[in-house]
Each structure stands twice: as structure tokens, then as C-alpha cells.
C-alpha positions as CSV (number, residue, x, y, z in Angstrom):
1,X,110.9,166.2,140.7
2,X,108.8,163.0,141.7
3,X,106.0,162.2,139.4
4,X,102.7,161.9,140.9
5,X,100.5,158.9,140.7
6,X,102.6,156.4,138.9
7,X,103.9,154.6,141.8
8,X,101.0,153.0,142.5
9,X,99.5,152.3,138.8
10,X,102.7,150.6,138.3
11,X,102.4,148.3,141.1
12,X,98.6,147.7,140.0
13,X,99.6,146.5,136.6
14,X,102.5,144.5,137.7
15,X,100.2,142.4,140.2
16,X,97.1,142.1,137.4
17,X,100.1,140.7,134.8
18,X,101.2,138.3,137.7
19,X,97.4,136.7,137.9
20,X,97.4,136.7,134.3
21,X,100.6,135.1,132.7
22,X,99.6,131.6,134.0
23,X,96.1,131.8,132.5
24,X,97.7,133.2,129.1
25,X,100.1,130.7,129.2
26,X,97.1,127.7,130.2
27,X,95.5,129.2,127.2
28,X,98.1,129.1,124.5
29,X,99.6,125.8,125.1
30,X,96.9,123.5,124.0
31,X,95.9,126.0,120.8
32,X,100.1,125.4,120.3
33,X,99.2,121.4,120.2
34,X,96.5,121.7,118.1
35,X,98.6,123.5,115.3
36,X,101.7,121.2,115.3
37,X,99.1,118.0,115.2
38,X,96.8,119.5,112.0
39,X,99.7,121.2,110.5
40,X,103.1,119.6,111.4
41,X,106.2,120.9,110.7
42,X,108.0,120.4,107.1
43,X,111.1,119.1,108.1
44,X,114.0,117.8,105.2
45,X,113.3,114.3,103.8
46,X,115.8,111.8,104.4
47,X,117.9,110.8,101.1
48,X,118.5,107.0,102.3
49,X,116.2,105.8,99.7
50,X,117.1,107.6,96.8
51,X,118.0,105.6,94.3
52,X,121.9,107.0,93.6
53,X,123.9,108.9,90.9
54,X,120.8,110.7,90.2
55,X,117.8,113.3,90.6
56,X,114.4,111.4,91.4
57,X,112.3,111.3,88.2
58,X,108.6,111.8,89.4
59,X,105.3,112.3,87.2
60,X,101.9,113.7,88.4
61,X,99.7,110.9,89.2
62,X,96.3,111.7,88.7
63,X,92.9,110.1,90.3
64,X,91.1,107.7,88.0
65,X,88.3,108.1,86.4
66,X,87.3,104.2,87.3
67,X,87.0,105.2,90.9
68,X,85.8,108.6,91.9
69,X,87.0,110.6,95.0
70,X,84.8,113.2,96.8
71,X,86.8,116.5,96.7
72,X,85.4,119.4,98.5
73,X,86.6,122.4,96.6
74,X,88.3,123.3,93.3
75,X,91.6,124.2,95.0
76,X,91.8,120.6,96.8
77,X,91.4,118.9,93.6
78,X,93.9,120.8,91.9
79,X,96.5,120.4,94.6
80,X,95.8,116.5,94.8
81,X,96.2,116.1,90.7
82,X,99.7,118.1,90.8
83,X,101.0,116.2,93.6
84,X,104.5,114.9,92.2
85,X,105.5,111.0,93.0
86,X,108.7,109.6,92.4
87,X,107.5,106.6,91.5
88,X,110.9,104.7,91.5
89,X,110.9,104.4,95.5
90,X,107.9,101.9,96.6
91,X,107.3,98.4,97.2
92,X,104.7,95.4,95.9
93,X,102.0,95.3,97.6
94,X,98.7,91.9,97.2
95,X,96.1,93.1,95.7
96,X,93.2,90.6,94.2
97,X,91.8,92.6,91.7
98,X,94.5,91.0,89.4
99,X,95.3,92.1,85.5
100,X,93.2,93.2,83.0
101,X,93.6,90.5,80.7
102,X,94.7,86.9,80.3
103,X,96.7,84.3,78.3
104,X,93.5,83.4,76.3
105,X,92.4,87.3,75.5
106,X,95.0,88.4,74.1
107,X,96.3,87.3,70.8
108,X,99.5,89.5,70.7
109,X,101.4,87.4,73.6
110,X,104.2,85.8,72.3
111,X,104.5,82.1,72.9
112,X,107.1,82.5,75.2
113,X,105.9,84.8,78.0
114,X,102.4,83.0,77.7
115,X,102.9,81.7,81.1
116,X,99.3,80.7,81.9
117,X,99.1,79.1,78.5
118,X,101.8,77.0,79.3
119,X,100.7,75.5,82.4
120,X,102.8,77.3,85.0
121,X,100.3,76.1,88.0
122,X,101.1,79.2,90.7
123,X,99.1,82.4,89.8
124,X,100.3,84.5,93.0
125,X,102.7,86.5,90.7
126,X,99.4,87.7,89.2
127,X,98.5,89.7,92.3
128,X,100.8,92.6,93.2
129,X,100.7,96.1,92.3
130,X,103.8,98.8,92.3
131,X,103.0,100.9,95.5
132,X,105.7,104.2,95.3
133,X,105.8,105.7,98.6
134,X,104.6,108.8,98.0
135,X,101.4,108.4,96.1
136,X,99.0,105.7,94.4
137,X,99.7,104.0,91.2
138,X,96.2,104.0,89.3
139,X,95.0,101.0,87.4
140,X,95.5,100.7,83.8
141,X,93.1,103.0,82.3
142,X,93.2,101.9,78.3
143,X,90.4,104.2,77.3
144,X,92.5,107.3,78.5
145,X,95.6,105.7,77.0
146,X,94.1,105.3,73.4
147,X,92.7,109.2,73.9
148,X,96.0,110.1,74.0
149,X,97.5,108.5,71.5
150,X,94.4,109.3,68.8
151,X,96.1,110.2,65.7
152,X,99.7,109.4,66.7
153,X,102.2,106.6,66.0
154,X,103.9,105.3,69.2
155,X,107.4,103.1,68.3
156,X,108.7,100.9,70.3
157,X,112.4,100.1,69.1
158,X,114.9,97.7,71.2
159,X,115.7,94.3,71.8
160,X,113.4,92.0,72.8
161,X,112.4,93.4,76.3
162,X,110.9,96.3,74.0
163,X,108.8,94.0,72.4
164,X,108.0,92.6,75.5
165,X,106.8,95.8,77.2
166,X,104.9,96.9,73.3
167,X,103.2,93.3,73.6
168,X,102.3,94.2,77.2
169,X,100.6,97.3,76.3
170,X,98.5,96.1,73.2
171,X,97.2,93.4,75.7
172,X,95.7,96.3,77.9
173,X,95.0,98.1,74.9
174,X,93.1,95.5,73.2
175,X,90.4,95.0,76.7
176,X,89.2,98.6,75.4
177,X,89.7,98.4,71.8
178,X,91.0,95.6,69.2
179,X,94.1,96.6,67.0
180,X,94.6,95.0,63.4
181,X,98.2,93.7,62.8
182,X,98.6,95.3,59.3
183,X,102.3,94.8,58.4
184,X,104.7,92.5,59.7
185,X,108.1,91.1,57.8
186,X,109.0,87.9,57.3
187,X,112.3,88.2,59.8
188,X,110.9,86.9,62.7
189,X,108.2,89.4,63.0
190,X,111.2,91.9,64.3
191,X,109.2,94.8,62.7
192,X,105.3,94.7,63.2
193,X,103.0,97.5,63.3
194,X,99.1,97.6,64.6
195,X,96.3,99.8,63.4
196,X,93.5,100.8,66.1
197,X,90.5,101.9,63.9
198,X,88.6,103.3,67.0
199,X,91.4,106.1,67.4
200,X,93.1,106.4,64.4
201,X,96.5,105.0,66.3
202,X,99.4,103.0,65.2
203,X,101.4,100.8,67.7
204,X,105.1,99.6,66.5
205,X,107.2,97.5,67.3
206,X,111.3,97.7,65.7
207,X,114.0,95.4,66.0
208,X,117.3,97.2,67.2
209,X,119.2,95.7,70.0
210,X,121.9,98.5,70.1
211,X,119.9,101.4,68.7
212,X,123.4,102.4,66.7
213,X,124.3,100.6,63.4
214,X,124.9,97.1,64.3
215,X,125.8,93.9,62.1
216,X,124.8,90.3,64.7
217,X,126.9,87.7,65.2
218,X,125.5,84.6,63.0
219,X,126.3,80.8,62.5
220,X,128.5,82.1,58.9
221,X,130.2,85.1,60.3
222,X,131.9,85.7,63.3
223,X,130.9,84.8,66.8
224,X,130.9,88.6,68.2
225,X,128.9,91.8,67.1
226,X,129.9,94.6,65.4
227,X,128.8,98.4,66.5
228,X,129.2,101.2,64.8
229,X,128.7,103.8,67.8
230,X,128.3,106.6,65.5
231,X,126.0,106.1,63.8
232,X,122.3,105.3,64.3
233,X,120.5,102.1,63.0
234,X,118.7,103.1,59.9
235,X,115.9,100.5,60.0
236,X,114.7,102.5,62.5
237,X,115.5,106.3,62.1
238,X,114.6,106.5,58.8
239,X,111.2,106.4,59.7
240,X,111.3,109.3,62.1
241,X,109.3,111.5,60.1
242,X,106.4,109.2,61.1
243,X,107.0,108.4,64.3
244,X,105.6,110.8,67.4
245,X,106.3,109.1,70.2
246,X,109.3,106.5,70.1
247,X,109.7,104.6,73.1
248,X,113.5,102.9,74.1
249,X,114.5,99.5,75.7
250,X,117.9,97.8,75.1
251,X,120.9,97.3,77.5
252,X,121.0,93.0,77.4
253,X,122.4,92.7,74.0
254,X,125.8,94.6,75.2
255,X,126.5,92.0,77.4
256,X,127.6,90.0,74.2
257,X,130.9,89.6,73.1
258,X,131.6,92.5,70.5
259,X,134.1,94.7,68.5
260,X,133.3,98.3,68.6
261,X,134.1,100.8,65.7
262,X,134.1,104.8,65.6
263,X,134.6,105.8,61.9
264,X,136.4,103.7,60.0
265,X,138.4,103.1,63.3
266,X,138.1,100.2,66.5
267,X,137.2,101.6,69.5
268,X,137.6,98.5,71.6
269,X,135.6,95.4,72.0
270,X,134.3,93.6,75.1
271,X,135.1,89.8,75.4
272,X,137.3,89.0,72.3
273,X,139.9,86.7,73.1
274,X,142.1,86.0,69.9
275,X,141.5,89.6,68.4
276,X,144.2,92.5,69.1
277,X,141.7,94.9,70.3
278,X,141.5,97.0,73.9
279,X,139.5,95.1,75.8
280,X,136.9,98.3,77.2
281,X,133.9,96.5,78.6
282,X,130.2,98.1,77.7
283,X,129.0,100.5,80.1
284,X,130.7,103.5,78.4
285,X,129.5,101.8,75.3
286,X,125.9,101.5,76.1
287,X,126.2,105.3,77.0
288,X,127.8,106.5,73.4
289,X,124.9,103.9,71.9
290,X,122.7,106.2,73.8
291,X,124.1,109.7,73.1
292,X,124.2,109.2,69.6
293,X,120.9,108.2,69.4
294,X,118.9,111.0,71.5
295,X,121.5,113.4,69.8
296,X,120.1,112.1,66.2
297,X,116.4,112.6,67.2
298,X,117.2,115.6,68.3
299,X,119.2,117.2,66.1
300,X,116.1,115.7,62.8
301,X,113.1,116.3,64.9
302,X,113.9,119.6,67.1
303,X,113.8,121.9,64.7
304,X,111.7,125.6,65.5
305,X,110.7,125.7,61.8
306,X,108.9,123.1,61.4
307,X,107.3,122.6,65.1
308,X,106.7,119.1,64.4
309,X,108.4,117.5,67.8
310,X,108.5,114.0,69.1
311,X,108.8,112.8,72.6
312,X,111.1,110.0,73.7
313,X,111.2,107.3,76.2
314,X,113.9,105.4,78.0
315,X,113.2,102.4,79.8
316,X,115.7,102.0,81.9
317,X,118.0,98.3,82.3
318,X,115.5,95.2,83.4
319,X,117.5,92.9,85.7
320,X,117.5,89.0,85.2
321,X,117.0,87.2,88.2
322,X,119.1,83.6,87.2
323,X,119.9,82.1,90.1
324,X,123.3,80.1,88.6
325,X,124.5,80.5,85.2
326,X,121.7,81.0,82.9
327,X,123.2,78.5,80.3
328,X,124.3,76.1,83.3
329,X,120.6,75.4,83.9
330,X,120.4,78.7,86.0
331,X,116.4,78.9,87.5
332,X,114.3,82.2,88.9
333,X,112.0,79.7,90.9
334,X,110.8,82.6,93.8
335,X,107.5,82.6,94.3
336,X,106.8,86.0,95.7
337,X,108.3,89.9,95.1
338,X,111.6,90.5,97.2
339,X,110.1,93.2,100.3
340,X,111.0,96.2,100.5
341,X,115.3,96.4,101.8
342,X,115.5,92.6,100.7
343,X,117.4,93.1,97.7
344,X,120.0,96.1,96.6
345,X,120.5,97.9,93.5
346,X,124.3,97.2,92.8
347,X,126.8,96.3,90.3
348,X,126.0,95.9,86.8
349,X,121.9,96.4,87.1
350,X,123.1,99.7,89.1
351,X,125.8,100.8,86.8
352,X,123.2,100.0,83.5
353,X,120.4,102.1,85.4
354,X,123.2,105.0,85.8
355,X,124.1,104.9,82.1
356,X,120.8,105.3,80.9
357,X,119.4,107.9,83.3
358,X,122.5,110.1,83.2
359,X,122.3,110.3,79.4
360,X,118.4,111.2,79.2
361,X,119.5,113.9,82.1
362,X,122.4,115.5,79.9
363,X,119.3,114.6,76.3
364,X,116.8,116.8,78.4
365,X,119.5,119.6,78.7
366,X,120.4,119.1,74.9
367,X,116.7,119.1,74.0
368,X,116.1,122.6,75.4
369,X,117.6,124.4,72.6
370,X,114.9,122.7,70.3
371,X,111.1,123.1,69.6
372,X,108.9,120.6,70.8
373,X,111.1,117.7,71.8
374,X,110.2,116.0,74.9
375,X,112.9,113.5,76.6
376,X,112.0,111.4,79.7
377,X,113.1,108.0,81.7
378,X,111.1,105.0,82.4
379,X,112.7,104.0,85.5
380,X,111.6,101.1,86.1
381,X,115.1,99.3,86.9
382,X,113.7,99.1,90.9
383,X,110.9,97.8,91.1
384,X,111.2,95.1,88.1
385,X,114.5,94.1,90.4
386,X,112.4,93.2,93.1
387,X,109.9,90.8,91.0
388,X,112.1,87.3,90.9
389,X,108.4,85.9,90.7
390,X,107.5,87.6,86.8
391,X,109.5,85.1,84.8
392,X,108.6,82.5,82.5
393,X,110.9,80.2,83.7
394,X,110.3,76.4,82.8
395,X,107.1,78.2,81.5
396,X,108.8,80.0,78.5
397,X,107.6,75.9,76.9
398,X,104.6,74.3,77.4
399,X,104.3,72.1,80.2
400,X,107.6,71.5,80.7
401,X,107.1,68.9,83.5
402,X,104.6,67.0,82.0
403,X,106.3,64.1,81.5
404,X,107.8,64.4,84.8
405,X,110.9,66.6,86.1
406,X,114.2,66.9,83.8
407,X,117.5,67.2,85.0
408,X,118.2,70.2,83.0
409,X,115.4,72.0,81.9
410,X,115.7,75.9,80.2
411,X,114.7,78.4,82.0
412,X,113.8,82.2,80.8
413,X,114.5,84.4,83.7
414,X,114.8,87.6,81.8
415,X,111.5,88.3,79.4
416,X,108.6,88.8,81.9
417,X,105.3,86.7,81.5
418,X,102.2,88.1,80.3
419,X,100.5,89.3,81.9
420,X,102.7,90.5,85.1
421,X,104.7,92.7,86.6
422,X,106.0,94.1,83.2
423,X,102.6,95.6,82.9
424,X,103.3,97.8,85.5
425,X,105.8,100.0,83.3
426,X,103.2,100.8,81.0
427,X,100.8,101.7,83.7
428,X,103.8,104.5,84.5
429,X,104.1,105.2,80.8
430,X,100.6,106.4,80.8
431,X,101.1,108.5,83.8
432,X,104.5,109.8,82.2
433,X,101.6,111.0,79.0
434,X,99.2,112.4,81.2
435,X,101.8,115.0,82.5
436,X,102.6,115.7,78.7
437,X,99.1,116.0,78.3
438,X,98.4,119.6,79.6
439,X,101.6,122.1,78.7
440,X,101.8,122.6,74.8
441,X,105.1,121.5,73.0
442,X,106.0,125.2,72.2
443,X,107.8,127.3,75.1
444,X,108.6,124.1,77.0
């Protein structure tokens, strides 16, 4: 049976859809414009600038206090102060603000790395700051810094490039508050400690190139080191009780010539001609130095009894820039920061980095069956690679050219001058403590 009336109903609607669709269609398009502009598309990032053989490490950088941002809500603040930035990836960018503090306000520099001091006559290096590609660094903030560290003894225990970065910090330190060196021994002031009154906080600084029990090469023994890789150095860890944040650096000193032992047993060495050892080289060797360490602290401070944890640093491998042998009178005489693709991570600074990182990854995985132990790396390995500018150079003596230009003068292409780019690491440090800052130790 034919059904009545929808015949022509059906032809209505199909004409009033046919003026229609292009109007709908006029209508949607630009509304589909306007979303993709204001809210584009999250698409996958591309991994070309990863640094390799590793997770990207990030902290949450926070706005200063120094310079205010309007934020229009609650919610937008929050989501700015949680944004995470792997601060690894950037480049150095001029700025003119410059550093905090100089060569003649702050006593702590040592007279090497006093570059101003000692008449190095270009200042450019002084004017770069770190820019990582996903965020802002903030200035040094040394107010919030000592707020963090009221009541609390920060080590720092290495070689010399973790006396270099502790020298660094009490320098920023000191344009806020003025620390009181109250101990030092009479080795070479290898083991000083400073007392800031205003905050009840203790700055150290321990001699311990290889972190593991070590005995140096000297004039009256013999010409390579001994390691004992089981075994932490003492001078150091027996002062953990007292210690709540202790803060890493070493990685040049295994470049030596050395005999490595594992018990009463050799291991291997690394450059020892004339000894009937395995020749074994000292990446796997500066990873074992590093494992037994963060094992130790660990295993004496990550208890759930006692609730009393610690939180470690590792600042990862600082590249020398020696252009020639650096006892061949090798030189660092750039001027200016490589840019950004100029110069590679690769070889031994790469294969250093790797050591380090790798071992605080499989530390933070060990550290999660313990109370309160906190394990992160300072990777700062990048970005101090692409500052040939930050050395002492001729500088590390004063006025070296004053008498006119040598034919073989020393240079120091490794230590970085004070202040410079080696502030930088501590301006991450204090980023790495304000992310500390808000979960508690327990349940971590």
C-alpha cells in the first residue's frame, strides 16, 4: 500500500538540506581554523636532541621572586610552576645583566680561577646565561638558596672541580649572607668547612678524587694511583651522620695512570707499562667508584627506622677544552660559547656522562627500597662543553703577559674562572632543591 504524504515532505527536506550544506560548511570552516591556531595539535617530539644512552633528567623551574609575573588565576599559576624542563638541551644566550659577584667580593675564590684578578683583559665570557629549550633558567636567587638549606650541612666531596663548583656557590651565597671559614686542615685546605650564622647552615668542602679508598701517586712512591673499588674513602663517609645533602664531582683523576684492586686482589690498571697487570682502561672503573659509593650511602643512611635520609648529587663529567696537549703548551683561547650544533657530545666526555648518569638511574631504583633517600644528576656535561670561553687559561697566574708574550706559557683549560659559566650549575642545583622542597621524604 502507498503511503500518503511522504513523497513530497521528502523532496521538501532534501531541497532545504541542499541550500543548507554550503552555509553549514561556510560556517564551520573558519570556527575549525580558529581551534587548530589557539589550541594546536600535540604531536610526538622529535628525539634528535636528546642527549643519548639516557632518559632526559628535568626539574620544575619555578618563577622568581626577583621578577614578578601577572598570572590570572590560581590554576595558571600552578600549571606554569609544574612545568617540567630538561634543562640539559639549550644553548648560551648574551645577556648584560652579568654575575652576581666579582673577583674583588668574594674572598673564597681560589687564586687560580680568579680570572679578573689576574688581568685576563676580555670580560665577554662574563655575559651568557644557560637558555634550555623548554623553559627559563632563573637567576641565582641566594636568599631562597640559604632558606633551603637553614639548619642543614651541604658536602661537597670530589676532586678539584667539586671545589670549584662549592667555591662557586659560597660566592653567590656570600652577596646575600657572609659565611665564616671555621675549620680548615693544614693539607692544602683539601677539607674546609663554612658556618652561615644567618641560617644556621654549614657548607663543606672534601678532598676525594675517586670517592673509593684511594692512596696518590707522590714524588716517594710510585708514579700511578692505587684504588680500592670496594671500598669507600673514609675521610669522607665517616662523617655521614652529619652530612644532609652531599653533593658529587670527580671523573678527571681517572684519567691517571693507576692499579686497581678488588679485595686483596688487582683488578686491572689503566696505563702501567712495566707492571703485569690487564690493562682495563677507566670507564667501567669510574662506574664501580660510583656504585660503591651510592650503594654505601644508601645502604648507612636509608634506613625506615631511623627516618633520617640524605639526598645526593651527581655532577656529571666537565669537559676540558685544550686545544693541543695540555702539557705541550695546549691553550683554550675561544672567546665566545660554541652555538648551538657547533660542537658534539662524543667520545670520552660522552662515554664519562654515560657512566655517571646510568649509575644514578640504576642508585634511584636502589634507593626506592629505603626511607628518605633522595638520588639525582647534575647534568651539566652539555652545556659546560659548549663554554671553551670559561677557562683560566694564561689567567690561572697573574698577568702572565706582562712582561710580554712567552713561548710557552701554562695554560688551565679545565677549572672554570670565577665567576663564569660554572655558576650556572649551581643555579640548576637550586632548581634541582626547589623540586625537593614540596613532597616530604616519607612515601617518596
Amino acid at each position: 500500500m502507498k503511503s500518503m504524504g511522504v513523497g513530497p515532505f521528502k523532496d521538501q527536506t532534501y531541497s532545504l538540506t541542499k541550500k543548507l550544506l554550503p552555509w553549514t560548511i561556510y560556517a564551520i570552516f573558519p570556527l575549525a581554523i580558529f581551534r587548530l591556531y589557539f589550541y594546536p595539535l600535540q604531536l610526538p617530539q622529535s628525539s634528535t636532541d636528546q642527549l643519548p644512552n639516557t632518559s632526559s633528567i628535568t626539574v620544575t623551574i619555578t618563577s622568581s621572586s626577583s621578577s614578578p609575573t601577572h598570572i590570572s588565576s590560581s590554576k595558571e599559576q600552578e600549571r606554569a610552576d609544574d612545568t617540567p624542563c630538561d634543562y640539559t638541551i639549550g644553548k648560551w644566550v648574551h645577556d648584560k645583566s652579568g654575575p652576581l659577584y666579582n673577583g674583588t667580593t668574594c674572598g673564597a675564590i681560589k687564586d687560580g680561577q680568579n680570572c679578573i684578578n689576574h688581568g685576563r683583559p676580555d670580560l665577554d665570557y662574563l655575559h651568557w646565561r644557560w637558555k634550555p629549550k623548554q623553559c627559563d633558567l632563573q637567576r641565582f636567587e641566594p636568599n631562597t638558596f640559604l632558606q633551603l638549606i637553614r639548619n642543614k650541612h651541604i658536602a661537597f666531596v670530589g676532586d678539584s672541580m667539586a671545589r670549584n663548583q662549592l667555591e662557586s656557590l659560597l660566592c653567590m651565597l656570600a652577596t646575600a649572607s657572609l659565611p665564616n671559614l671555621v675549620y680548615k686542615d693544614s693539607e692544602e685546605n683539601k677539607f674546609r668547612r663554612w658556618h652561615f650564622p644567618s641560617h644556621n647552615a654549614n657548607l663543606s668542602v672534601y678532598w676525594s678524587p675517586f670517592l673509593v679508598k684511594g692512596i696518590e701517586k707522590s714524588q716517594q712512591g710510585p708514579n700511578y694511583n692505587k684504588l680500592y673499588l670496594d671500598h669507600v674513602d673514609e675521610r669522607w663517609a665517616s662523617e655521614l651522620d652529619h652530612i644532609d645533602m652531599i653533593v658529587f664531582s670527580v671523573g678527571h683523576w681517572f684519567l691517571h695512570p693507576a692499579v686497581y684492586f678488588e679485595g686483596d686482589s688487582v683488578l686491572g690498571c689503566h696505563y702501567c707499562p712495566g707492571l703485569n697487570h690487564t690493562e682495563i682502561g677507566f670507564y667501567d672503573v669510574l662506574r664501580k667508584s660510583l656504585r660503591t659509593t651510592l650503594k654505601t650511602i644508601t645502604e648507612r643512611r636509608g634506613s625506615k627506622s631511623n627516618g633520617n635520609g640524605i639526598d645526593v648529587i651527581v655532577t656529571t663529567f666537565s669537559p676540558s677544552h685544550f686545544e693541543g696537549d695540555w702539557d705541550k703548551a695546549g691553550a683554550c683561547p675561544k672567546k665566545k660559547p660554541y652555538s648551538e650544533g657547533e660542537k658534539q657530545l662524543e667520545g670520552m666526555d660522552a662515554e664519562m656522562r654515560k657512566s655517571q648518569v646510568e649509575e644514578v638511574e640504576a642508585a634511584k631504583e636502589n634507593a626506592k627500597q629505603f626511607a628518605g633517600c633522595r638520588v639525582e644528576a647534575l647534568d651539566v656535561t652539555k652545556l659546560s662543553l659548549m663554554r671553551p670561553d670559561g677557562h683560566p687559561g694564561p689567567y690561572m697566574h697573574p698577568f702572565p703577559f706582562a712582561n710580554g708574550v712567552a713561548e710557552r706559557v701554562q695554560n688551565d683549560c679545565v677549572h672554570w674562572c670565577l665567576p663564569g659559566p660554572i655558576d650556572t650549575w649551581n643555579e640548576i642545583l637550586l632548581q634541582v632543591l626547589k623540586k625537593w622542597e614540596g613532597p616530604s621524604r616519607r612515601g617518596e
